[in-house]
C-alpha positions in Angstrom: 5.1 5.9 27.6 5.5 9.8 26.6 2.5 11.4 24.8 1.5 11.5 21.5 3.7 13.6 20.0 2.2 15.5 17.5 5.7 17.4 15.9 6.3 13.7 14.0 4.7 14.2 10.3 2.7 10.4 9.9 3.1 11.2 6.2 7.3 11.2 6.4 6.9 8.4 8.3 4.4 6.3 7.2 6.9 3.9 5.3 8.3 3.4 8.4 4.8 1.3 9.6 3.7 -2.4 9.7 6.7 -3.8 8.2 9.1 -6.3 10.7 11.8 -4.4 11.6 15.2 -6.7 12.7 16.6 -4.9 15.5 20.1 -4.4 16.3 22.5 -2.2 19.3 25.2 -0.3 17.4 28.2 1.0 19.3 28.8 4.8 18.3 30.1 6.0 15.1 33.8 7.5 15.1 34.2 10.8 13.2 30.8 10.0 11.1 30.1 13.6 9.6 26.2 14.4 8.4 27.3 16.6 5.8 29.0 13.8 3.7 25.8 11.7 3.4 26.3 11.7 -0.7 30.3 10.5 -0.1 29.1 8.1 2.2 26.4 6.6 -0.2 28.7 7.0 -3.3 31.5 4.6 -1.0 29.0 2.2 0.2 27.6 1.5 -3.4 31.0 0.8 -4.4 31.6 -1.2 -1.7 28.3 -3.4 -2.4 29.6 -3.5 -6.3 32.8 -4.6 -5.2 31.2 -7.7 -3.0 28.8 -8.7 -5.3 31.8 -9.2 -7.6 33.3 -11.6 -5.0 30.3 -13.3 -5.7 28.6 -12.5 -2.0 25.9 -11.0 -3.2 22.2 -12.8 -2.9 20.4 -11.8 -6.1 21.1 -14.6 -8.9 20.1 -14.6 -12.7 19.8 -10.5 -13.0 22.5 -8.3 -13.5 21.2 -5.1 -11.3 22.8 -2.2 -10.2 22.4 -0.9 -6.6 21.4 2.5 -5.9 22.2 3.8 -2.5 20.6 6.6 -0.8 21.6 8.3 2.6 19.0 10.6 4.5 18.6 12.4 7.7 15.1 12.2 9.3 15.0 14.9 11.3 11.7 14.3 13.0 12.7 11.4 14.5 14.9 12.1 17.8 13.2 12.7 21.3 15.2 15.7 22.4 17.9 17.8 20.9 20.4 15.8 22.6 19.4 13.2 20.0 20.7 13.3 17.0 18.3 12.8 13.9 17.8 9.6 12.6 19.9 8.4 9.5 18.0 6.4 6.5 20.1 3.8 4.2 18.1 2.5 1.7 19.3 0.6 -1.5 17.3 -0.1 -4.7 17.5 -1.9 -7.9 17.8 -1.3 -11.7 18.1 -3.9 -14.2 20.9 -3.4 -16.6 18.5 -4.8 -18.9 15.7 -2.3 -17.8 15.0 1.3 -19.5 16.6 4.2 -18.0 13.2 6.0 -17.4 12.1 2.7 -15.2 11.9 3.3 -11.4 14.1 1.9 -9.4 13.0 -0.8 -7.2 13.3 -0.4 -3.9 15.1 -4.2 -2.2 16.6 -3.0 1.4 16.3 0.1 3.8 17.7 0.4 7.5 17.3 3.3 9.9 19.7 4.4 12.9 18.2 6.1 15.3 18.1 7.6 18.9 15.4 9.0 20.9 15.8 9.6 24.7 19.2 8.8 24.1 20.7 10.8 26.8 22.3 7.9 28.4 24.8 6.8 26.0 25.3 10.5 24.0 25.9 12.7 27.5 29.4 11.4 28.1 30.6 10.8 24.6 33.8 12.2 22.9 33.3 15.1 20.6 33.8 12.5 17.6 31.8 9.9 18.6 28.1 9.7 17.4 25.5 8.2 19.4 23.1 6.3 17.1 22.3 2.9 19.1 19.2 1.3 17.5 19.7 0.2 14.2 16.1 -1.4 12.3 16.3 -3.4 8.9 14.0 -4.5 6.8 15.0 -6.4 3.8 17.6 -9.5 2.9 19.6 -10.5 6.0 22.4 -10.7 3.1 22.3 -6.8 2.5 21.8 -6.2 6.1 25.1 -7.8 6.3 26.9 -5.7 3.9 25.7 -2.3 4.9 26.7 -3.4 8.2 30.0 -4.7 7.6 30.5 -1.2 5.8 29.4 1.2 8.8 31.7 -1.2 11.4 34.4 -0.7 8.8 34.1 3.0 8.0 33.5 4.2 11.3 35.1 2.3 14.0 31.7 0.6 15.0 29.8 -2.8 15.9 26.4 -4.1 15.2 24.9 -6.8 18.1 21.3 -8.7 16.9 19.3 -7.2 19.6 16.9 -9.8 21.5 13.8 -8.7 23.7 13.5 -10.9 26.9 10.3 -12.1 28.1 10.5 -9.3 30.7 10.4 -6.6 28.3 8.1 -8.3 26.5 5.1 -8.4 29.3 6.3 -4.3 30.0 5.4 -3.7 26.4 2.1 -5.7 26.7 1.6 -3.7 29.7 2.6 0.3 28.2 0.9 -0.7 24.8 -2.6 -2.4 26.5 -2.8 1.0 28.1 -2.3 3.5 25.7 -5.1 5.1 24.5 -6.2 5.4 20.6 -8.1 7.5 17.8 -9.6 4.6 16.6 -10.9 0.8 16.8 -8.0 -1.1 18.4 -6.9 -4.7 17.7 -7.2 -7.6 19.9 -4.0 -8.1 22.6 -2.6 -11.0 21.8 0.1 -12.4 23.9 2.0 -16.5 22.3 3.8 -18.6 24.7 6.3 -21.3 23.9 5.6 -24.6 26.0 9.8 -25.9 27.0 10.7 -29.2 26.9 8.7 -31.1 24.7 9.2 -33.3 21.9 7.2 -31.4 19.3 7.1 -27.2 19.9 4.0 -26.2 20.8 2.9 -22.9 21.2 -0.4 -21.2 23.0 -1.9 -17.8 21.8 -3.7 -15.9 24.3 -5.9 -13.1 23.0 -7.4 -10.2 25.0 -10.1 -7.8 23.9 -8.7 -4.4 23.4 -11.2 -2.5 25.9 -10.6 -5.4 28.3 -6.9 -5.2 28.1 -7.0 -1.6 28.8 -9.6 -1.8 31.4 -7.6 -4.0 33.8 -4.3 -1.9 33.1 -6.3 1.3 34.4 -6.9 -0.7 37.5 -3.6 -1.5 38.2 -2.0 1.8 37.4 -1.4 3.8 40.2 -0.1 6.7 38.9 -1.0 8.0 35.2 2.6 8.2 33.1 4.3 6.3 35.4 4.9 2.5 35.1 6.3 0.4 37.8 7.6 -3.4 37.5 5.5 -4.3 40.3 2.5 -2.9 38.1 3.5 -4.8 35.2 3.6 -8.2 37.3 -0.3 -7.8 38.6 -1.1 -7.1 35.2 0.0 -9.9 33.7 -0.9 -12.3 37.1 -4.4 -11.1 36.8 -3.8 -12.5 32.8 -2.4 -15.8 33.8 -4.9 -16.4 36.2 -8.1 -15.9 34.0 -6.5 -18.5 31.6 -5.9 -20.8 34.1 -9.4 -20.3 35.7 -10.6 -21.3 32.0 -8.0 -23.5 30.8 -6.2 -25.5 33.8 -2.9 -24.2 32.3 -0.3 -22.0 34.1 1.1 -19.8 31.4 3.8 -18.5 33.7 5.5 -21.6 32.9 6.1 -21.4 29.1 7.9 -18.5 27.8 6.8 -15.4 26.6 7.5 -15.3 22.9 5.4 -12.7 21.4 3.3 -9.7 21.9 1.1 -7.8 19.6 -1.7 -4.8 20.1 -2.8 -2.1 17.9 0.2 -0.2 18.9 2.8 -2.6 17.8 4.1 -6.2 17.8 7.5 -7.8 19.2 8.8 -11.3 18.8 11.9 -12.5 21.4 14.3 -12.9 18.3 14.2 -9.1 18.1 11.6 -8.3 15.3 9.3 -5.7 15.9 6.3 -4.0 13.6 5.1 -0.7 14.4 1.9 -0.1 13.8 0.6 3.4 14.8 2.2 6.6 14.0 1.1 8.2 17.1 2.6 5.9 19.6 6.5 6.2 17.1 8.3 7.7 19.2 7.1 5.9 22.6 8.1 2.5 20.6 11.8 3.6 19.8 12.0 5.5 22.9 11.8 1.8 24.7 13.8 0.2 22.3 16.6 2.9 22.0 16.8 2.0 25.7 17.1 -1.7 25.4 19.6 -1.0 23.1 21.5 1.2 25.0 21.1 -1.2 27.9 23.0 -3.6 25.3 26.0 -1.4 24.9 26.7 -0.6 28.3 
C-alpha cells in the first residue's frame, strides 16, 4: 500500500468515511466535459423528474423535489494522470416543506481514479477514464443516475464483486499498515458450502497480533507478494484449526474488516480511516480496471 498521504484534507473527506459503499467498474465517459458540471446536474434532475413521473421512482406518499449537485474533488486522484474525482449527490425538499428548510440529503455517488494509469494511458482524447464508481443510497436512485451517465456519455456500469483472493490481499495490506491510534480487532467471516442451513464462522484477530505476524512474513517493506499473502493467511488457518478442529480454507472467504476498512464479496466496502483513502481506492480502482479490460 502507498504511504499516508498527507496532501488529502480528512475534513473534505470525511463524508466519504464509514458508510457502505456499493462498488461498481464504469467503462470511460465519451466527450464528458468538467466545465459543464451545472448542465449536467440541471439534465440529470430532469431526467429523475421525468422517471419519477413514469412512476419509477421509490419514494411513495411525499411529493419531493430532487436537487442534484455535481462536484469535482480534486484531492482525490493518485497522480496527475488521474483525473479528479466527480461527486453526484441528490437531496430532497418537500413540496409541502418551507423554502428556508434544508434540503435532505437521500443519495450520493462518487467516480473516481487513482493510479489509474492503466486504463487512461492509451485512451482517445474524448474518452475519460473514471473506472470506480461508489454509491451509497437507494439501489433505485443508483439505478437512475446510472442509466443517465450510460445514456449521456456512451458508457456502462458492471456491479463490481471482490473475490476471496482479493479479499485475504486486503486482510493482508490492511493487518499491516500501521495507525495513529487504537486499532480494531481483524476480523475475517467464512461461509460454510453445501449445507442445508447457511452458516457462517467469524474469525477475529487482535490488531497487534495481526500486524505482528504480517511483519514476519514481509520480506520486503512496501512490497507485497502473493506468496506473502498465502503464509499469512496459512499461519491464520492453522491457529484456528489447532483450536477449533476446523479447516477454514474450505469455506469461502466472505468478509474482511480492520481498522483500516471493511469488504464484503458482493462488493460493499466501508472506509474507515482517512489516512489509508487513497491506498483503499488505489486497490479498488485496480480491481476495477482489471474488470474493464
Amino acid at each position: 500500500p502507498p504511504p499516508p498521504q498527507e496532501s488529502v484534507d480528512p475534513q473534505k473527506t470525511a463524508f466519504l468515511l464509514h458508510k457502505a459503499w456499493r462498488l461498481y467498474s464504469v467503462t470511460p465517459l465519451y466527450r464528458f466535459r468538467r466545465a459543464r458540471l451545472r448542465d449536467y446536474a440541471r439534465l440529470l434532475s430532469a431526467f429523475i423528474a421525468a422517471e419519477k413521473q413514469k412512476g419509477l421512482a421509490v419514494e411513495v406518499g411525499v411529493e419531493l423535489d430532487i436537487k442534484v449537485a455535481l462536484s469535482s474533488l480534486a484531492e482525490l486522484r493518485g497522480s496527475e494522470m488521474d483525473q479528479a474525482a466527480l461527486l453526484v449527490q441528490l437531496s430532497s425538499r418537500s413540496r409541502a416543506s418551507s423554502r428556508n428548510s434544508e434540503d435532505k440529503p437521500v443519495w450520493s455517488g462518487w467516480f473516481c481514479s487513482v493510479f489509474g494509469e492503466d486504463l487512461s494511458d492509451n485512451l482517445p482524447e474524448d474518452f475519460t477514464s473514471l473506472p470506480l464508481f461508489l454509491s451509497h443510497g437507494a439501489e433505485s436512485y443508483t439505478a437512475l443516475v446510472g442509466s443517465w451517465f450510460q445514456k449521456t456519455f456512451d458508457c456502462c456500469f458492471r456491479r463490481l464483486a471482490i473475490s476471496p483472493l482479493n479479499l485475504s490481499w486486503m486482510v493482508a495490506m490492511w493487518a499491516g499498515c500501521k495507525l495513529d491510534r487504537a486499532a480494531s480487532a481483524v476480523e475475517l467471516v467464512f461461509s460454510v458450502p453445501r449445507l442445508a442451513h447457511p452458516l457462517d464462522i467469524s474469525y477475529a484477530i487482535h490488531p497487534e497480533d495481526a500486524k505482528a505476524l504480517w511483519d514476519t512474513v514481509q520480506k520486503t517493506p512496501g512490497e507485497i507478494t502473493q506468496e506473502e499473502v498465502d503464509v499469512f493467511m496459512d499461519c491464520l488457518y492453522a491457529h484456528f484449526h489447532r483450536h477449533f478442529k476446523i479447516h477454514l480454507s474450505a469455506a469461502k472467504l466472505v468478509k474482511v474488516s480492520t481498522a483500516v476498512a471493511s469488504a464484503h464479496c458482493d462488493g460493499i466496502v466501508k472506509i474507515l480511516h482517512s489516512q489509508y483513502l487513497p491506498g483503499v481506492l488505489m486497490l479498488l480502482t485496480e480491481l476495477a480496471i482489471s474488470q474493464i479490460q
